[in-house]
C-alpha positions as CSV (number, residue, x, y, z in Angstrom):
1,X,30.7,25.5,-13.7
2,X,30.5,21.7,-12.9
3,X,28.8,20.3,-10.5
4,X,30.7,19.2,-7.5
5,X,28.4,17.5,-5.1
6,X,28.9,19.8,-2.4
7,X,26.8,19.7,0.6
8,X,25.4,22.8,0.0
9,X,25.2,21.8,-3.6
10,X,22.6,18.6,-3.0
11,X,21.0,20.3,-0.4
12,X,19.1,22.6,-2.8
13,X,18.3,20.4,-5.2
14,X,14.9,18.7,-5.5
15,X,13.7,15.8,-4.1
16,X,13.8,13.4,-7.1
17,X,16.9,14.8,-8.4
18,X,18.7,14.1,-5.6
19,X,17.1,10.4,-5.7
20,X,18.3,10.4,-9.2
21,X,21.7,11.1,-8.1
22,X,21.5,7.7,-5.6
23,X,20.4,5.8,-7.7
24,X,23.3,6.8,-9.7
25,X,25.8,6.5,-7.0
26,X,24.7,3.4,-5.8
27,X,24.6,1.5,-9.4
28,X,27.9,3.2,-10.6
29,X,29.9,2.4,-7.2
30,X,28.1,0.2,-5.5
31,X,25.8,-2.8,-7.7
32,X,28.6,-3.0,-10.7
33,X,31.1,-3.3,-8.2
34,X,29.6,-5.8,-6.2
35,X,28.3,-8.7,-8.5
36,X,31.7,-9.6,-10.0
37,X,33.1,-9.3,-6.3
38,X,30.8,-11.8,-4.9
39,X,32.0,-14.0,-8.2
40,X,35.5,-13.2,-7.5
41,X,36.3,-11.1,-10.0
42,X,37.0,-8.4,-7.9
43,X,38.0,-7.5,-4.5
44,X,35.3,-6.9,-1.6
45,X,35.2,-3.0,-1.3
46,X,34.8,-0.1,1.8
47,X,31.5,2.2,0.2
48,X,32.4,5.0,-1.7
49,X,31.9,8.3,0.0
50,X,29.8,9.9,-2.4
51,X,26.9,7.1,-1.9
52,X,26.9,7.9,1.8
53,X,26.9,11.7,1.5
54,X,23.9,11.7,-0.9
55,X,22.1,9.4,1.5
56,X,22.8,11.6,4.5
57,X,21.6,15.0,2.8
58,X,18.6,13.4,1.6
59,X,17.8,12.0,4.9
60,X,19.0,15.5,6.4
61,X,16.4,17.1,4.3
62,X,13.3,15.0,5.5
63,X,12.8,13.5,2.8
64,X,10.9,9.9,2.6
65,X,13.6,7.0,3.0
66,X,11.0,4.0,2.4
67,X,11.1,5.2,-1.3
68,X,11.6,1.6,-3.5
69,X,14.5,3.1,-5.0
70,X,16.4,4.6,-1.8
71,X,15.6,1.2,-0.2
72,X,16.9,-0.8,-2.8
73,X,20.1,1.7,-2.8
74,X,20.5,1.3,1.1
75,X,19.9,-2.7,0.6
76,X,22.8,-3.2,-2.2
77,X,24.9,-1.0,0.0
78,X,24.5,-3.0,3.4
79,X,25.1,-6.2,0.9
80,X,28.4,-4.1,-0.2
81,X,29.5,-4.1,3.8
82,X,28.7,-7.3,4.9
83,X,30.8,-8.4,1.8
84,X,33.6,-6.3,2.7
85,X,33.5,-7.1,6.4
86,X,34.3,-10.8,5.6
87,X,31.1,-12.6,5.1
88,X,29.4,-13.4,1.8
89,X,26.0,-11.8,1.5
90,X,23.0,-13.6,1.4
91,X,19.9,-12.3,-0.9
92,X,17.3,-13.6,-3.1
93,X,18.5,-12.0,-6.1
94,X,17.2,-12.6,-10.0
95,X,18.6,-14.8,-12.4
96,X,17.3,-16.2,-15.4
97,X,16.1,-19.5,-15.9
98,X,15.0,-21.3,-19.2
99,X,10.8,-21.5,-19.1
100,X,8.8,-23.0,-22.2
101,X,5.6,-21.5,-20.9
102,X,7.7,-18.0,-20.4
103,X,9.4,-18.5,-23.7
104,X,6.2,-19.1,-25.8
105,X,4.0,-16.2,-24.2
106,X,7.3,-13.6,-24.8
107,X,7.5,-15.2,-28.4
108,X,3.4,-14.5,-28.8
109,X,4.3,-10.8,-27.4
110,X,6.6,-9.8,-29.4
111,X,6.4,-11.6,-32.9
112,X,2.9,-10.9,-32.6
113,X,2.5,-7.6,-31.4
114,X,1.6,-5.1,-34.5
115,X,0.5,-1.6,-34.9
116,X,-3.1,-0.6,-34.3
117,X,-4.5,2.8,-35.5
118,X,-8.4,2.7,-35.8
119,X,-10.3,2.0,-32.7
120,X,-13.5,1.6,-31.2
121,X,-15.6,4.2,-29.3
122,X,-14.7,2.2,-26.0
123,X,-12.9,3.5,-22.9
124,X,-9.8,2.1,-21.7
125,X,-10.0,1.9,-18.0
126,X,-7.6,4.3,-15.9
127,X,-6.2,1.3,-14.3
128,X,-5.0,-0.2,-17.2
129,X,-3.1,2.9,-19.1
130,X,-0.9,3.1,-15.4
131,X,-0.4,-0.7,-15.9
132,X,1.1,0.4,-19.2
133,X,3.2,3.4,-18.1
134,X,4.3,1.0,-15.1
135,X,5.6,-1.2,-17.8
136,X,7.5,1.9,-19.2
137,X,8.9,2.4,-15.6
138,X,10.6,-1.3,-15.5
139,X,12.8,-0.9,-18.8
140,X,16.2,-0.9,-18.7
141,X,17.3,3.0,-18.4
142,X,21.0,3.9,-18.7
143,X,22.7,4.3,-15.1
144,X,19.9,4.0,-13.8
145,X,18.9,7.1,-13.5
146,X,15.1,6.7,-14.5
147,X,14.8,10.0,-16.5
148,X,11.7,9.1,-18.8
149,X,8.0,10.8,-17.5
150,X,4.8,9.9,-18.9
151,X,2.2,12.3,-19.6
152,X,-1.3,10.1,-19.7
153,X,-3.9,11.6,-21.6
154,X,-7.3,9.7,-21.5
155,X,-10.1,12.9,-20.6
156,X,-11.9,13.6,-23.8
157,X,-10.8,17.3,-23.4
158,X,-7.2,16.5,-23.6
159,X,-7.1,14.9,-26.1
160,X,-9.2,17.1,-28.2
161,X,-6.4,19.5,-27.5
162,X,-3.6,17.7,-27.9
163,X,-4.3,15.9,-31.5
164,X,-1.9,14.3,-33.7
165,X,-1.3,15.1,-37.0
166,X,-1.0,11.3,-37.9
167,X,-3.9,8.8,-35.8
168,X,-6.8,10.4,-34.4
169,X,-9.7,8.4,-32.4
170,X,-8.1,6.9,-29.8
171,X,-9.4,6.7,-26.5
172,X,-5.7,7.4,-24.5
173,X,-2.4,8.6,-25.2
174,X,0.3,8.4,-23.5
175,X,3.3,11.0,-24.5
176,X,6.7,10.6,-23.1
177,X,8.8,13.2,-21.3
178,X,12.3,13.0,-20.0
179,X,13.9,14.9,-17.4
180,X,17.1,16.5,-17.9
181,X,17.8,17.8,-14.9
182,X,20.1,14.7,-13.7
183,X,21.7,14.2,-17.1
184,X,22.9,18.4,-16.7
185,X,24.8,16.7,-13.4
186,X,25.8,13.8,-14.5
187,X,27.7,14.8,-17.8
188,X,29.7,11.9,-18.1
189,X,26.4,10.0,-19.5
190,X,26.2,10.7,-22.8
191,X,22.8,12.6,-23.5
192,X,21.5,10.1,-26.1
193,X,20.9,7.8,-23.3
194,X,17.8,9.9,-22.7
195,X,16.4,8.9,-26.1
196,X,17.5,5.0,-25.7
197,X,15.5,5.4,-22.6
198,X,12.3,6.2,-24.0
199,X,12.7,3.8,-26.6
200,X,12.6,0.5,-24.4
201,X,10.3,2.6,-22.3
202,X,7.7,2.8,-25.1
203,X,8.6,-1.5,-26.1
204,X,7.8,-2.0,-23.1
205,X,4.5,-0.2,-23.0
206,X,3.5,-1.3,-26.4
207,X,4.0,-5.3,-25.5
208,X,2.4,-4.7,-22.3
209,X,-0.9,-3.0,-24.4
210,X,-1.0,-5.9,-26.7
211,X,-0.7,-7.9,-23.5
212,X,-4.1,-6.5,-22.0
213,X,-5.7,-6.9,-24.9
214,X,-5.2,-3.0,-26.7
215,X,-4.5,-1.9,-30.2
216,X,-1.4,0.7,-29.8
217,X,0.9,2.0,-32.4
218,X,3.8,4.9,-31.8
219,X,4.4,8.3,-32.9
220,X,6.8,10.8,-33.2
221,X,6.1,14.8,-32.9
222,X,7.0,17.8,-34.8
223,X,8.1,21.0,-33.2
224,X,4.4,23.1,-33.2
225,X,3.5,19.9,-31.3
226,X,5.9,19.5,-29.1
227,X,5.4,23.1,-28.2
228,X,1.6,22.3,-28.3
229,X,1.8,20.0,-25.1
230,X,4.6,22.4,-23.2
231,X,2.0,25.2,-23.4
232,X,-0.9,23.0,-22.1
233,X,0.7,21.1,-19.7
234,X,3.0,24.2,-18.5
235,X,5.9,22.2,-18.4
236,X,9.4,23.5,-17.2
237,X,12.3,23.8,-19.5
238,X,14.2,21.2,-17.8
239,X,11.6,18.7,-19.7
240,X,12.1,17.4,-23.2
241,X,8.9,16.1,-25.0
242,X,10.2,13.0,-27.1
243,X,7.3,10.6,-28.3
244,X,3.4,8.9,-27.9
245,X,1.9,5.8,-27.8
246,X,-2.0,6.1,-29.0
247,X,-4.3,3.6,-27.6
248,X,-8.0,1.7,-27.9
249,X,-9.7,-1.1,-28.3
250,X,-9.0,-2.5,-31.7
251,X,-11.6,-1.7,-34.8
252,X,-9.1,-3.1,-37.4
253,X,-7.2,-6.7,-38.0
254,X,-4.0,-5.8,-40.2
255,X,-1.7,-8.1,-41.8
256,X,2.1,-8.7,-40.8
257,X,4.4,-7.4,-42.5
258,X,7.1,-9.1,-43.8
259,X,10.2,-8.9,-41.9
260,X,13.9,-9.0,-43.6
261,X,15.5,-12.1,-42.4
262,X,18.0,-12.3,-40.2
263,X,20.7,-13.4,-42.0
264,X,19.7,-9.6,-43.4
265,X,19.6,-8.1,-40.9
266,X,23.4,-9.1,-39.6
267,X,26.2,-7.1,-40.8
268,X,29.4,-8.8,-40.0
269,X,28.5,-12.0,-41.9
């Protein structure tokens, strides 16, 4: 039986499903909607019905309302209403803007960047691995729904329990997760999304390593694995274990490999 956003229906879901849902709601109707509008692409628009319900049951519910993301979905819809009252919105928004300084540091990132599997004996500090997974947090997700968890491993005891049958000796690991529970409701999104997810989520936390200075490399898991870390970690079925980034302090210099060129690389020549 699909889901048909009853009131009843949101009102027994959990807290960050139902935040899943806004953020949903507000991007889909709301933020897509509204940028070509303001460029006159489109015309200005009332707010969709659906955004407001899910606001109000949430709200209803008790649930926190200075969340970043149910602020930011309350912000695009007030821009939505001024808009559609008359008057163009005014907002400090992002656009981007051609920097040599920002261009040769992304270059250094990400041509430079390479795989790191041997490490040192030295501990990474807590501080930087959540720098990392906050990295992971700011990649594009599709619709944003923000379905990818992080499972940060950096006690020696976890890690002696959860090995890898392909690096071993790193000081952290950080394993990604993603949450179905959203994608069940939503099931126009196709489900790959999930898995595009966690792959800009784990670019993102692999240029962001290399950018504090840590050896990183990525890793895939086999089923005993990934059944390894649901049985330690006691995780519900609604939870899919994808991937791992290892991490450390560099003990190795490696080479770069060669890349095909581009011209290669491009299939409708």
């Amino acid at each position: 039986m699909s889901f048909r956003f009853e009131i009843d229906e949101l009102k027994a879901l959990k807290e960050d499903v139902l935040r899943a849902l806004i953020r949903e709601a507000a991007h889909h109707g709301v933020e897509t909607r509204l940028y070509p509008s303001l460029q006159g692409k489109k015309d200005p628009f009332a707010t969709p019905p659906k955004i407001k319900k899910l606001l109000d049951v949430y709200e209803a519910q008790g649930f926190d309302m200075d969340k970043p993301d149910v602020r930011w979905a309350k912000e695009i819809i007030a821009l939505a209403e001024t808009w559609h009252g008359g008057t163009e919105p005014q907002f400090e928004g992002h656009a981007p803007e051609f920097n040599a300084q920002v261009l040769e540091m992304g270059s250094k990132l990400i041509y430079g960047r390479r795989s790191i599997r041997q490490w040192t004996d030295q501990k990474v500090d807590r501080e930087l691995l959540l720098e990392i997974v906050k990295a992971g947090t700011y990649a594009p997700c599709a619709c944003l729904v923000q379905g990818v968890r992080y499972l940060v491993l950096d006690d020696p005891a976890d890690l002696a329990a959860i090995k890898s049958r392909e690096f071993a000796g790193e000081a952290a690991k950080i394993i990604t997760v993603v949450d179905k529970r959203a994608f069940d409701i939503l099931s126009h999104i196709p489900r790959k999304n999930l898995l595009l997810d966690v792959g800009a989520a784990m670019q993102n936390m692999l240029l962001m390593a290399e950018a504090l200075g840590l050896g990183a490399v990525w890793g895939t898991l086999n089923e005993r694995e990934v059944a390894e870390i649901v049985d330690y970690f006691s995780l519900p079925g609604y939870y899919d274990v994808v991937a791992y980034i290892s991490i450390g302090y560099a003990a190795e210099r490696v080479l770069t490999p060669g890349r095909i060129t581009v011209e290669e690389a491009i299939l409708n020549k």
